[in-house]
N, CA, C and O of each residue as an XYZ file, in Angstrom:
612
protein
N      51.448     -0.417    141.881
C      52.501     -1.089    141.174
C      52.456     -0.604    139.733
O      51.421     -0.406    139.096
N      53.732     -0.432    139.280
C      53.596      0.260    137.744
C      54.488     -1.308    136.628
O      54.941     -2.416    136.913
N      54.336     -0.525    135.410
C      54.949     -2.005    134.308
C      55.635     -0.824    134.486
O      55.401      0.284    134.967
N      56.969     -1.654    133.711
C      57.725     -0.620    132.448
C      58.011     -1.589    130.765
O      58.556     -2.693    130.787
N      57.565     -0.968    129.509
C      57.697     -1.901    128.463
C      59.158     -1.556    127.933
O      59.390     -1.972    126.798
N      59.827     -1.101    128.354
C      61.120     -0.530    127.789
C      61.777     -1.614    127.357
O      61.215     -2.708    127.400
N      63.060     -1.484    126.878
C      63.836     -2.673    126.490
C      65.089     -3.223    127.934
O      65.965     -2.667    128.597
N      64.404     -4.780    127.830
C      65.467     -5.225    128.987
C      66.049     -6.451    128.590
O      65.447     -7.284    127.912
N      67.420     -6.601    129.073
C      68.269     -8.007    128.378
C      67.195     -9.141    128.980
O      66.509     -9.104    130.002
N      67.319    -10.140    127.966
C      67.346    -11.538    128.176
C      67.274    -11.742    129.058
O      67.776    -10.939    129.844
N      66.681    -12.815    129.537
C      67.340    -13.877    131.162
C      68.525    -14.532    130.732
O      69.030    -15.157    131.664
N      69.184    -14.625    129.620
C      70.574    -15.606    129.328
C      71.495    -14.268    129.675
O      72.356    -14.347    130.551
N      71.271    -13.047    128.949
C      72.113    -12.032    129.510
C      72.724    -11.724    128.033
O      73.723    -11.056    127.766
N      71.714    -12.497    127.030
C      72.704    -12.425    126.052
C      72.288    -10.750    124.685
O      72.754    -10.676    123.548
N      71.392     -9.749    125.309
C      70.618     -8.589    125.214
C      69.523     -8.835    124.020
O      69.398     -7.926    123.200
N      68.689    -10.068    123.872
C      68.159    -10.204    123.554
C      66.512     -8.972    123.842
O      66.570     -8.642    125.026
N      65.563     -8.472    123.337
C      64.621     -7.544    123.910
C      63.376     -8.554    123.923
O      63.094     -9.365    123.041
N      62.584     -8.282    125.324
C      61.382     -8.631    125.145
C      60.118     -7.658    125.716
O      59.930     -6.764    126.541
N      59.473     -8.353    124.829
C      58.197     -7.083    125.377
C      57.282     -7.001    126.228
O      56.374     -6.177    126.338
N      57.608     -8.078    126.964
C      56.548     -8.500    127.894
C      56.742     -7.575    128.623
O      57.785     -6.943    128.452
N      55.816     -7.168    129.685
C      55.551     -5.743    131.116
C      56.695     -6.587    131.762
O      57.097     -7.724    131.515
N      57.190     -5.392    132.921
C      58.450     -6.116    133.625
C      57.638     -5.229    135.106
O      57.209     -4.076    135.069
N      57.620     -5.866    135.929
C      57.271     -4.782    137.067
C      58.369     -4.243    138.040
O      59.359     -4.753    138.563
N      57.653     -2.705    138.079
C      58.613     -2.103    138.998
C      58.591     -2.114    140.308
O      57.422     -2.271    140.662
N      59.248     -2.032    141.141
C      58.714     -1.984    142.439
C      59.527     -0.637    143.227
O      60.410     -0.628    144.085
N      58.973      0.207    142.685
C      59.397      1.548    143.514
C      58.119      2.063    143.936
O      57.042      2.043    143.341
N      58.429      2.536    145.083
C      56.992      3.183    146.075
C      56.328      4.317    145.658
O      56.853      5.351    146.071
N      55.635      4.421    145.175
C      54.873      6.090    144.823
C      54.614      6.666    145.858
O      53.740      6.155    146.558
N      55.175      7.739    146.259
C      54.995      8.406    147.443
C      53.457      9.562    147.139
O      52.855     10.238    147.972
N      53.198      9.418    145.648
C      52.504     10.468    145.516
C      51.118     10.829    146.741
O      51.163     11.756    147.549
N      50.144      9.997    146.622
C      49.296      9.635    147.241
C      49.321      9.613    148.834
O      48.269      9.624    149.472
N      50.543      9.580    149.433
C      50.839      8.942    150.761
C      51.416     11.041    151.132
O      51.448     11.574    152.241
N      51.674     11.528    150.133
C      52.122     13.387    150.250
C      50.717     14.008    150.525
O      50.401     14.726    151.475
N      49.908     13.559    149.445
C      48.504     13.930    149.179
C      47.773     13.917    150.684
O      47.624     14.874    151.443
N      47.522     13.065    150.798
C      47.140     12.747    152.306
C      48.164     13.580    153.290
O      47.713     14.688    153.581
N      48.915     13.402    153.626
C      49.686     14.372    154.686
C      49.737     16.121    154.246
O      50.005     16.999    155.067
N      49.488     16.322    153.099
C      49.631     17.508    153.199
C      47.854     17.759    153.560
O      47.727     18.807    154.194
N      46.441     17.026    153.296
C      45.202     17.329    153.534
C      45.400     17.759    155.414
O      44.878     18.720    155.979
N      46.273     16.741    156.018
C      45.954     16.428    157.332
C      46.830     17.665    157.999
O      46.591     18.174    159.095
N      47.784     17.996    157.188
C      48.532     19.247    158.181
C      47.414     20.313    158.037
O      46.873     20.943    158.946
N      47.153     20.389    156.530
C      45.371     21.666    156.133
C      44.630     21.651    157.862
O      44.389     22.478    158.742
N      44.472     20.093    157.633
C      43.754     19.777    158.792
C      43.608     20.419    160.034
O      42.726     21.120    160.531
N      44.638     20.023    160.385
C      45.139     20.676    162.005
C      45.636     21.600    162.157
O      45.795     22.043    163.295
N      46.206     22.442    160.720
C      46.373     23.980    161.297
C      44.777     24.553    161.396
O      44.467     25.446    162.184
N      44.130     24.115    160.778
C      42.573     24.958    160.591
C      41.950     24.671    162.374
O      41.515     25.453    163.220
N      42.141     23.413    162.372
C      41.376     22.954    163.854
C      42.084     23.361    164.799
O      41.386     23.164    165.794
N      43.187     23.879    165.170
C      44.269     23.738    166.047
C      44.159     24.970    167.515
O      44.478     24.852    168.698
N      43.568     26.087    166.738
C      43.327     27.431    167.217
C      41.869     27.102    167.829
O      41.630     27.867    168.763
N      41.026     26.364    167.623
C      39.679     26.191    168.345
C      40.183     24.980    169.308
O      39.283     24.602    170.059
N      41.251     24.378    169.438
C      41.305     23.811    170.857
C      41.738     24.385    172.217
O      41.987     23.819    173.281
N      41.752     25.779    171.830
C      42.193     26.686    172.505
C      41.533     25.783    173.964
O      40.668     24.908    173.964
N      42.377     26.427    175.261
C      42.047     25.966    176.674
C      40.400     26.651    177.175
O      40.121     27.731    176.656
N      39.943     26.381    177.602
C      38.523     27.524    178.038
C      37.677     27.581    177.309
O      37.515     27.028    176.222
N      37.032     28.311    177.905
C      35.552     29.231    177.107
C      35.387     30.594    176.775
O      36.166     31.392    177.295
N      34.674     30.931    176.142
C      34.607     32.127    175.531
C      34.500     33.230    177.147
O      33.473     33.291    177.823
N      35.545     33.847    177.416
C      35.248     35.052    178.015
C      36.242     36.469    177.842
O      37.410     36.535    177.460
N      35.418     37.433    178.222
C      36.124     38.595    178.085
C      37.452     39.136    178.858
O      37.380     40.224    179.429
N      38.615     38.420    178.882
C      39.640     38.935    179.444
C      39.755     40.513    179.842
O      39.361     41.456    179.157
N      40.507     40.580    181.352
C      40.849     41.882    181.648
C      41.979     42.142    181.058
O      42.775     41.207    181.139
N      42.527     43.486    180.231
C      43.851     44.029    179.687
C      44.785     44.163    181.242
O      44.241     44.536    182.281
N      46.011     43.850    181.169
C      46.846     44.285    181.833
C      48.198     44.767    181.313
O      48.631     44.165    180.330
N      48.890     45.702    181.790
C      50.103     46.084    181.294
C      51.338     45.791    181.693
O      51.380     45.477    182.882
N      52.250     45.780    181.195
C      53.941     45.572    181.892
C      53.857     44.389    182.262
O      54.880     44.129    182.895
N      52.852     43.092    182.184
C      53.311     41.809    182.169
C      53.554     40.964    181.369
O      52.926     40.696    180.344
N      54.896     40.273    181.968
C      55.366     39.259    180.385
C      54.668     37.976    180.877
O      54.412     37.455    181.962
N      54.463     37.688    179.447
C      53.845     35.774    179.620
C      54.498     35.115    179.988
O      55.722     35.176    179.871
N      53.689     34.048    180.705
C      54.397     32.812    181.240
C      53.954     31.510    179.932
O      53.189     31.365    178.979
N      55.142     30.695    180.765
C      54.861     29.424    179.577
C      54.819     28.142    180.748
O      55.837     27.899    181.396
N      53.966     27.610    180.888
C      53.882     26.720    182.208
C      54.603     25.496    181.406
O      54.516     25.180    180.219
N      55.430     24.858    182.596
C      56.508     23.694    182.171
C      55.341     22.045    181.881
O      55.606     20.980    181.324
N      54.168     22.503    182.507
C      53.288     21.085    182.367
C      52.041     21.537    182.374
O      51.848     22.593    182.977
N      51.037     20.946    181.796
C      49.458     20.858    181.357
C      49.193     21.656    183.070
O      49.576     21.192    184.144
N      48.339     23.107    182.811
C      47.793     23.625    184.088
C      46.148     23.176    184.025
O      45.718     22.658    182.995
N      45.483     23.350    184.901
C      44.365     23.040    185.450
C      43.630     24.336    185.043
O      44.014     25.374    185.581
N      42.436     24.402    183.994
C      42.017     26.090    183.497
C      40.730     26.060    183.766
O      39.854     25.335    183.295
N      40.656     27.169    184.811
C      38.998     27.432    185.934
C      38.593     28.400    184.620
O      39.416     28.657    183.742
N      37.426     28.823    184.608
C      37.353     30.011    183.780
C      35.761     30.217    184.325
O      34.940     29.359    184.002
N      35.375     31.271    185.084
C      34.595     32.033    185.040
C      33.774     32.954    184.307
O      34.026     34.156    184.397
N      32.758     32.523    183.542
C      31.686     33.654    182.875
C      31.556     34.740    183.220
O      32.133     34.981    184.280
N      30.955     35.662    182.717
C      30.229     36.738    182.669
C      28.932     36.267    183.603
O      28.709     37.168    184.412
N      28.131     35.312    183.741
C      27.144     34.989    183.936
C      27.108     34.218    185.450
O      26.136     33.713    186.011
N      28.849     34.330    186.014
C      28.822     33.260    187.168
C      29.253     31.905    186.940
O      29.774     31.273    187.858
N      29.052     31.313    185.595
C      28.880     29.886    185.963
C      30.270     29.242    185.700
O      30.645     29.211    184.528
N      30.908     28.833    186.463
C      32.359     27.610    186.817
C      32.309     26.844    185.275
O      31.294     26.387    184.750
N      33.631     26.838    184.734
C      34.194     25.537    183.669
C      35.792     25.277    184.512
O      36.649     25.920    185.119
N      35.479     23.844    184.053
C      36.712     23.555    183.842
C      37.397     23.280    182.269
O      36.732     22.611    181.478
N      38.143     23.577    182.037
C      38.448     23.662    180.650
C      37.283     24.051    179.918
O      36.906     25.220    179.991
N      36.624     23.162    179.176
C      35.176     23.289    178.224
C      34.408     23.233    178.650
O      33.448     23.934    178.333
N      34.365     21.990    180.043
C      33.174     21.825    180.632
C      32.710     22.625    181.528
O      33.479     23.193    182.304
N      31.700     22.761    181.562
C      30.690     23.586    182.864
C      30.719     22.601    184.076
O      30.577     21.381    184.000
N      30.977     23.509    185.476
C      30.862     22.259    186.576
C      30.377     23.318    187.589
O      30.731     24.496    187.537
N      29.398     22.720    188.671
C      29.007     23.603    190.008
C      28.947     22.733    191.210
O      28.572     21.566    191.104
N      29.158     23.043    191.896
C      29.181     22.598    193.600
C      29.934     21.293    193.854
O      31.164     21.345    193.849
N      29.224     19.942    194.111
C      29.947     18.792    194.162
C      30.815     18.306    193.054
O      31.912     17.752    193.116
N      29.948     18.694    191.830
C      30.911     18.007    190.889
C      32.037     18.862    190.399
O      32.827     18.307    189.635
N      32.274     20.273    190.742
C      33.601     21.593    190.709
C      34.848     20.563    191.958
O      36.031     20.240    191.845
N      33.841     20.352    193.019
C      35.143     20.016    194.134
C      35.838     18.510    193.667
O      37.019     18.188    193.802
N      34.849     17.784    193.141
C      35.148     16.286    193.122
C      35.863     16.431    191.554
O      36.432     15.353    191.384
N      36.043     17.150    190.543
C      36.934     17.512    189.453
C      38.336     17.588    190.069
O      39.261     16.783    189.966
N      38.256     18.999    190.878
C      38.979     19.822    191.022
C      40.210     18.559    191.689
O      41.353     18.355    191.281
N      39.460     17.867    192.833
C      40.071     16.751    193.813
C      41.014     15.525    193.140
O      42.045     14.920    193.434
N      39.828     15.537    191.845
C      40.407     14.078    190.939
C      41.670     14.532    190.107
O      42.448     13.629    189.798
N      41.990     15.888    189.683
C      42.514     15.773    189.134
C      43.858     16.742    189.880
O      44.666     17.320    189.153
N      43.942     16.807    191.312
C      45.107     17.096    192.064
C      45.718     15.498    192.569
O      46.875     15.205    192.869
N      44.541     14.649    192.539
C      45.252     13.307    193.184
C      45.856     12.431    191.516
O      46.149     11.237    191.461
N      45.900     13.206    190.570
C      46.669     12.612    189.664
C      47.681     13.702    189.432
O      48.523     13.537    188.549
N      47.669     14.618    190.033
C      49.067     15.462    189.742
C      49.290     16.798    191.079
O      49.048     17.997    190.939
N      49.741     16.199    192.147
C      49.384     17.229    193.253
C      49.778     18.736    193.205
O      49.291     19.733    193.737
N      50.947     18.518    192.290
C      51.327     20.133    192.236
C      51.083     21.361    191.090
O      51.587     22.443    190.791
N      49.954     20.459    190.638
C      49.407     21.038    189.538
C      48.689     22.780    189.723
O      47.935     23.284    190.555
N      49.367     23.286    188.513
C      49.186     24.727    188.726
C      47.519     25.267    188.155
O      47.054     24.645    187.200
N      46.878     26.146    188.625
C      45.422     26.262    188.490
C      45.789     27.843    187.913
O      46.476     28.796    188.282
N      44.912     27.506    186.806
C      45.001     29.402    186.275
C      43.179     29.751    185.850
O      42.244     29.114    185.365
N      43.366     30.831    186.257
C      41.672     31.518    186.523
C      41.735     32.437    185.361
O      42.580     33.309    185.156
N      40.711     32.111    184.628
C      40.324     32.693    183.713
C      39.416     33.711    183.881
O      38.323     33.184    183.671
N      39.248     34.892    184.146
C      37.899     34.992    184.638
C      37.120     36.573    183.700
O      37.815     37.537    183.378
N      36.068     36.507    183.508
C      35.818     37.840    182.752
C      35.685     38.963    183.119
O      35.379     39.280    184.269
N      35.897     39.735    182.193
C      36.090     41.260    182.905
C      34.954     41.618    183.940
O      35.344     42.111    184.998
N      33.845     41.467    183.801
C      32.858     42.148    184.046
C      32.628     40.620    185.116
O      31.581     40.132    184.692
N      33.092     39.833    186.126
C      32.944     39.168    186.791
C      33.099     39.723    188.428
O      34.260     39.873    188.806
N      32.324     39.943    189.126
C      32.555     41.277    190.191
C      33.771     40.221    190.901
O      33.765     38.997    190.776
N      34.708     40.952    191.602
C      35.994     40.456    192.486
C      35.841     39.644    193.754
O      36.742     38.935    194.202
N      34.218     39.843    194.505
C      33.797     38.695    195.117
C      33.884     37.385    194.797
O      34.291     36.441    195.475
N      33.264     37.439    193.187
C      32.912     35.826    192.680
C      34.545     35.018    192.613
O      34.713     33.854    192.974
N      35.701     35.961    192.051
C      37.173     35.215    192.047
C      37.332     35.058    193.391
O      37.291     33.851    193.627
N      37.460     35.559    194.180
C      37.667     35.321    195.550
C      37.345     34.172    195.748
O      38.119     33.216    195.810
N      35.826     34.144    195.902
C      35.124     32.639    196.052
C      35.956     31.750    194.953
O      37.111     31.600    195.350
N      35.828     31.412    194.281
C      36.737     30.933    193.361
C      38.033     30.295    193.990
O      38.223     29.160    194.426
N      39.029     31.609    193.879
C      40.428     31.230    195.127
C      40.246     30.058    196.382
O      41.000     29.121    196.644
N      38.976     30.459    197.050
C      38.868     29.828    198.400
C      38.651     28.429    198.111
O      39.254     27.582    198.770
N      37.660     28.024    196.972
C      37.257     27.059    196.330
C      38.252     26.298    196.003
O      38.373     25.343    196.770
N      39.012     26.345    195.166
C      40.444     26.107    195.302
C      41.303     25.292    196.350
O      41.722     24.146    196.507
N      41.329     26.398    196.919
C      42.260     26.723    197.921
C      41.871     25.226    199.359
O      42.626     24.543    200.051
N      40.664     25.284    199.259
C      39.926     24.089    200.115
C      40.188     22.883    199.602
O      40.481     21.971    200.375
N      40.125     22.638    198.077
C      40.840     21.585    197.789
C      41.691     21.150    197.642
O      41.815     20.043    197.119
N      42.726     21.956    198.106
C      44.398     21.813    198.307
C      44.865     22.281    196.819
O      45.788     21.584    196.399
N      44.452     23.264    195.963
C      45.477     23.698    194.935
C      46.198     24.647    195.975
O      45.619     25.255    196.874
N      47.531     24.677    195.714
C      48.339     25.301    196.065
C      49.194     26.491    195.064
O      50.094     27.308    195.258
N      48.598     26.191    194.246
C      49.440     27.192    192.610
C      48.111     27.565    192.204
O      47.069     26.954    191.969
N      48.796     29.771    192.194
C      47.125     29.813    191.449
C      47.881     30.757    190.070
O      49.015     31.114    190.390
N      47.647     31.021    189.239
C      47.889     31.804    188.219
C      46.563     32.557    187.587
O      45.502     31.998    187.306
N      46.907     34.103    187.416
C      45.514     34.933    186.582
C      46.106     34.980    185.117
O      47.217     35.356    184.746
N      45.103     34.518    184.441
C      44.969     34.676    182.409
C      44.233     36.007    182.427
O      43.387     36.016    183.321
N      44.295     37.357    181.583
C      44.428     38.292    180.841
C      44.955     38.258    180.293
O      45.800     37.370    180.177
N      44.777     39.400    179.444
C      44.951     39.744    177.465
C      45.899     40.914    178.172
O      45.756     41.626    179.165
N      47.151     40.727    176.964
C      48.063     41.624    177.469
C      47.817     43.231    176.245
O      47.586     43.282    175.037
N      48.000     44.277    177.244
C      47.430     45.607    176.579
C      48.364     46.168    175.957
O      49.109     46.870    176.641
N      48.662     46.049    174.367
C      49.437     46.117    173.115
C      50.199     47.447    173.503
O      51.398     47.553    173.246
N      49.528     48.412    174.095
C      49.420     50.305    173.904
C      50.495     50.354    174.684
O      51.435     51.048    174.298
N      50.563     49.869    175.535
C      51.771     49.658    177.165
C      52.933     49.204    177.109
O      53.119     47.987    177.102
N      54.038     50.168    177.053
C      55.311     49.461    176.986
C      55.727     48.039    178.098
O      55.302     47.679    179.195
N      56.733     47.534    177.177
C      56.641     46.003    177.950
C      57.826     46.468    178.356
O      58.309     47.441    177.779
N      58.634     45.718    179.643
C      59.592     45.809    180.399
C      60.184     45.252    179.798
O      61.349     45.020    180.123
């Protein structure tokens, strides 16, 4: 809340001046900018590390255009090392199927995209697929890094 000591008429109206503080009541937005501009800082800085997955080495492919999925997909991602995530988390055997299960019986037609790293031999996706595939995903989609050098269609 701010004063102002300026000159203001009378209460008779008759422009008498007094000096007493008169208060203003206009909103200072200053403070309330301050803060929203920290929080956009915020979330552009954080925004790029919520990326979907885990750190792996994508295969390059050429002549394919990106997709933009119409609703939240389901993201497997395979290591270098073998070991199953779902999104961030790490999952193996019962608790991969009982994920995989919980979260088709909250959205059955949910699309599954495999992340998987280069250097992951083509057996282990397979297994993967079947894995899947046993739990009734029915939508599978492959994530690679698209190869800059390669004309696009």
């Amino acid at each position: 809340m701010s004063f102002s000591l300026g000159e203001s008429e009378g209460a008779d109206g008759s422009g008498s001046t007094s000096w007493a503080p008169k208060a203003v009541s206009d909103i200072n937005v200053t403070p309330f900018v301050d803060v929203m501009l920290v929080l956009l800082i915020v979330f552009m800085v954080t925004a790029p590390m919520l990326a979907a997955g885990v750190k792996v080495d994508l295969p390059k492919a050429s002549g394919v255009a990106a997709m933009s999925p119409a609703k939240e997909p389901l993201v497997v991602s395979i290591k270098a090392d073998g070991s199953l995530h779902i999104g961030q988390e790490a999952r193996s055997g019962e608790a991969f199927d009982a994920d995989i299960r919980a979260r088709l019986a909250a959205d059955p037609k949910v699309m599954a995209h495999i992340r998987a790293d280069a250097s992951v031999p083509y057996e282990k996706v397979l297994d993967l697929m079947a894995d899947l595939s046993r739990n009734g995903v029915t939508q599978l989609a492959f994530i690679g890094k698209a190869d800059k050098a390669a004309p696009q269609p």
